[in-house]
N, C-alpha and C positions, 0 to 999 in steps of 0.2 A: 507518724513522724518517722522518715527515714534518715535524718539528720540533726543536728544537736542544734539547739537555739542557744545554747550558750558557752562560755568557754569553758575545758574543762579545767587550765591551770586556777583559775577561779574558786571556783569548787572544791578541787586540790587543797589552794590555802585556806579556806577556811573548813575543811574537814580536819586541817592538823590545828587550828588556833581550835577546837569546836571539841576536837577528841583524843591530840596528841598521835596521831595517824598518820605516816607520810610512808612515801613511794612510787612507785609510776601509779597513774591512777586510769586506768584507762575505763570510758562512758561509753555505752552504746544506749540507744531507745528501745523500750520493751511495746510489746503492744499489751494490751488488756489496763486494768486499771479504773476501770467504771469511768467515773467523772474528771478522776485525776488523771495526771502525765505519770508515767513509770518509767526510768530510766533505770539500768544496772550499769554498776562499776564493779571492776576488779579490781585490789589490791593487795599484793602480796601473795597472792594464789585465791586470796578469800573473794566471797561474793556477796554483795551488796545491791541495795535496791533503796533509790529514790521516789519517795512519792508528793508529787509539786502539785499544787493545785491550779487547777488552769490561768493563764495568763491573761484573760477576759473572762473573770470570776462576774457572775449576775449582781451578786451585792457582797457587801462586809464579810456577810456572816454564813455563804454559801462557801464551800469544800474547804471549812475551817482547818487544815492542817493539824495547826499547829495546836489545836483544843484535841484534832483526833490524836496526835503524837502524848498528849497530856493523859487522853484517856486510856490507852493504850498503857502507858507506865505507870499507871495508876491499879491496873491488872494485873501485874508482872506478880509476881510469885503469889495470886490468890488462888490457882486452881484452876483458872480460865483459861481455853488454848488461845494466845496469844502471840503477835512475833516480837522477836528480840531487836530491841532498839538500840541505836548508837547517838542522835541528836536531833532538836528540830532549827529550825532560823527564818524568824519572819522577817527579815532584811531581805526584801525583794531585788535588793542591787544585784546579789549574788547567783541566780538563777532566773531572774526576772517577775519569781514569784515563789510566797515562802514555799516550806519543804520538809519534811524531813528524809531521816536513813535508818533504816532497818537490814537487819541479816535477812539474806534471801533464803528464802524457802523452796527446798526442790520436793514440789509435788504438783499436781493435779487440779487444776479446775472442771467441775464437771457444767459444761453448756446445753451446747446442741445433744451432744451424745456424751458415750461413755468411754474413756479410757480404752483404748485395745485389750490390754490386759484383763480389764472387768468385763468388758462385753463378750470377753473370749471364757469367760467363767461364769454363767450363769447362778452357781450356789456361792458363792459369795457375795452376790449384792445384795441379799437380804442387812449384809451390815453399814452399805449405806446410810439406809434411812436408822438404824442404830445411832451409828454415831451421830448424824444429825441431831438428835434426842437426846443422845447422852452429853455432846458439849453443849446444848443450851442448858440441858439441867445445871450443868457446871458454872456457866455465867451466871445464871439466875442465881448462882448461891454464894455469891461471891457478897459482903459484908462491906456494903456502902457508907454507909454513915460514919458523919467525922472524916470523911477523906475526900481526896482530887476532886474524886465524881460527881460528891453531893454538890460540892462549891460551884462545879461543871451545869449542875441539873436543875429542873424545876418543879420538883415532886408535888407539889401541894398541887391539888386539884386537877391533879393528872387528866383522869377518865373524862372527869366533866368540862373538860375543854379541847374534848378531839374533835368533836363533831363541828362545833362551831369555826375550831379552827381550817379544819376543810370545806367546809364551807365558804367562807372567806376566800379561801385560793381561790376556788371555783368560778368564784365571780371575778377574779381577775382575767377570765379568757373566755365566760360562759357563751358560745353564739351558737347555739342551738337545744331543739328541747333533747331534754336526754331523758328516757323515762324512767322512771323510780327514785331516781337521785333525791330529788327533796321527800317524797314517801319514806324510803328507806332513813333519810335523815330525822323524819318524826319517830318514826320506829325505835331510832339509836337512843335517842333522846329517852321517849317514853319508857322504854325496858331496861335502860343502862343500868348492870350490874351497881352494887352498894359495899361500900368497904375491900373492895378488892387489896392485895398487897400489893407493895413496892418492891421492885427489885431493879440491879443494873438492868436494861434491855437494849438490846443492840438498835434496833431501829430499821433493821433491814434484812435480817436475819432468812439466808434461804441456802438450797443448796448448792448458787453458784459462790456464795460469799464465804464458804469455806475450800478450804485447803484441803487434797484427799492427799495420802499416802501412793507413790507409784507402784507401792507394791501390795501385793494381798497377806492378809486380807485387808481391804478398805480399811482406813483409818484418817481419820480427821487429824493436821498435824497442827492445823490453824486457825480461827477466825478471821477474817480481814473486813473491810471497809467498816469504820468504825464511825464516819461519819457523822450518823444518826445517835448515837449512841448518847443516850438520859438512863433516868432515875423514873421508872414509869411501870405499868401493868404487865406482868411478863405472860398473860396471855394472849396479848397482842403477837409478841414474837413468835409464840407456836401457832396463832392463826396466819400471820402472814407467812411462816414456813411452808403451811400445809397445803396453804393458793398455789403453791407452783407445784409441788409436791404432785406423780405422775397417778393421774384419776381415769377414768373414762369420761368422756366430753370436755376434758380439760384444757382448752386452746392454749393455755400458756404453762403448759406441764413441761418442765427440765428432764429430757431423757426419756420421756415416756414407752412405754410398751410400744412395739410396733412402728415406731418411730426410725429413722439409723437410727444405729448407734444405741437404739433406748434398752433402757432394764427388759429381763427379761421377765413376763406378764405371770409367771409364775413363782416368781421371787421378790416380787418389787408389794410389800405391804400397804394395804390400806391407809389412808387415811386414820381412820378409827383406830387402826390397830396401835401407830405411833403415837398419838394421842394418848392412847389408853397406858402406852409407857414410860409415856411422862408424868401422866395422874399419880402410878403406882412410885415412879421416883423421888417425887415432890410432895406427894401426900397434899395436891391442893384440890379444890374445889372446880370438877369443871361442870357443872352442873346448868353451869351461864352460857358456856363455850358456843353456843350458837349465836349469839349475840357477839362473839370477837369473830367469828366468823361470816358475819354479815358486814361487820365494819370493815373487814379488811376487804373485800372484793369491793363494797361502795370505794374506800381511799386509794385503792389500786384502778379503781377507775377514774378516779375524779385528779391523781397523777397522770395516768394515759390520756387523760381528756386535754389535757397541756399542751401535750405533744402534736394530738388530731389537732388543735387548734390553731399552732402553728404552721401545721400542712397547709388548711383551709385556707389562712389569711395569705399563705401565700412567703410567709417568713423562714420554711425549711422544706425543703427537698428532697429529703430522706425518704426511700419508698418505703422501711418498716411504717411511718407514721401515719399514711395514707392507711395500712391496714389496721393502726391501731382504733380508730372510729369503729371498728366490727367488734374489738375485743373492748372495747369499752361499754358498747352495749350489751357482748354478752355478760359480762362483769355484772351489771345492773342487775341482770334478771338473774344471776348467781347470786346476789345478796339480798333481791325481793325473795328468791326461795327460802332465804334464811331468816329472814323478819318476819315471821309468823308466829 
């Protein structure tokens, strides 16, 4: 978006009836954002950042805002890196779709590559994947019950309803055989982990969804897209971190060795090693962990397969999508490795 869809004196008033805030307020469009729109304002020298949820939302209870704006302040002083909020408003008159406002955060998203600054420093990205590890540990210990989140979430029967509930999607777009997909899902089924714990779990938890520091060394300033965010298995979250997480053979590795831009191959830790740093943080149980590691490459595929399907039918255009059918199949036989 290189231009506003809405007005800004609008916004204006109801940032001052919303928070007692007035001034020139001048909006420009950000790019990034995942699913959402991001706009930033300035006012008063300060900076701020809108996050709206699309305008042709799929359903009700897709890019729920204003649940993520809930969850979100519902974190605020427990220990979790979080950002700092000012309001939400599900009055669509006002932007065309709800919203909220948050202080803007000046740091780092790590995508395609890394940072100039990191990739010009080789011995400092070993604390990349650190802090990755260390702020989930942080979320994971944050003290759910009785608050926002619990009323937000749907803890009972967490584990026992991932499988089927992916399954479910699946069939909403399934047109072609995919192999492993329902194997791996007897697999899930059969071996699923027994009494696991509860903790907040982000839902999406990787290393583009946080905030780095611009400066060295690495440092996590943020979590963002909260989206996903329940009351569920927090080794989901370190299985789905460690899917993107830079591997060899890893077609969907953030930054990888060799890569532009990517870690450099003698500082960027294992898999296992980060894992095993979280064990030692947490004091939990991973003795299952191949089992959350099979689930996540199956639902990271059976999400990409949405996408491929869209291609197919001929409903999007997007040339990543056409390549996603490749990375859904490897996906498959990334989690048939794992269901053993």
């Amino acid at each position: 978006m290189s231009e506003l869809d809405f007005e800004p004196g609008v916004f204006a008033d109801w940032l001052h009836g919303a928070t007692g805030r007035s001034g020139e307020t001048v909006v420009t469009p950000m790019k990034g954002g995942g699913s959402c729109e991001m706009f930033e304002f300035v006012q008063s020298g300060e900076r701020f950042v809108i996050r709206r949820a699309p305008l042709a939302a799929v359903s009700d209870t897709a890019h729920n805002v204003v649940r993520e704006f809930q969850v979100i302040e519902a974190l605020q002083g427990c220990g979790a890196r979080v950002p700092e909020l000012l309001a939400a408003c599900d009055d669509s008159a006002v932007l065309g779709a709800p919203f909220y406002v948050m202080r803007y955060i000046d740091g780092e998203v790590i995508r395609r590559g890394l940072p100039r600054q990191y990739a010009d420093s080789p011995a400092a990205q070993g604390a990349i994947g650190q802090e990755l590890i260390d702020a989930l540990v942080e979320l994971h210990a944050v003290d759910w019950r009785g608050g926002a989140i619990e009323r937000l979430a749907n803890p009972e029967h967490f584990l026992e309803r991932q499988v089927e509930r992916w399954l479910h999607q699946l069939e909403g777009y399934r047109c072609r055989e995919l192999a492993g997909v329902d194997a791996v899902a007897r697999w899930l089924e059969d071996n699923r982990p027994g009494g696991g714990e509860l903790t907040v779990m982000h839902g999406d938890y990787k290393i583009d969804n946080v905030m780095f520091s611009r400066t060295l060394p690495p440092r996590i300033l943020s979590l963002v897209d909260f989206e996903m965010t329940t009351v569920g298995d927090p080794l989901i979250d370190l299985a789905w971190a460690m899917i993107f997480w830079p591997e060899e053979g890893n077609l969907i590795a953030i930054a990888a060795p060799g890569s532009d831009g990517g870690m450099d191959a003698g500082h960027c830790q294992s898999p296992q090693v980060l894992v095993e740093r979280y064990a030692k943080a947490t004091g939990r149980d991973l003795s299952h962990f191949q089992w959350y590691q099979a689930f996540a490459a199956w639902k990271l595929g059976i999400v990409l397969e949405g996408s491929y399907a869209k291609y197919l039918s001929g409903e999007s255009k997007n040339p990543n999508h056409e390549f996603f059918g490749f990375v859904v199949d490897q996906l498959m036989e990334r989690a048939q490795g794992f269901a053993v």
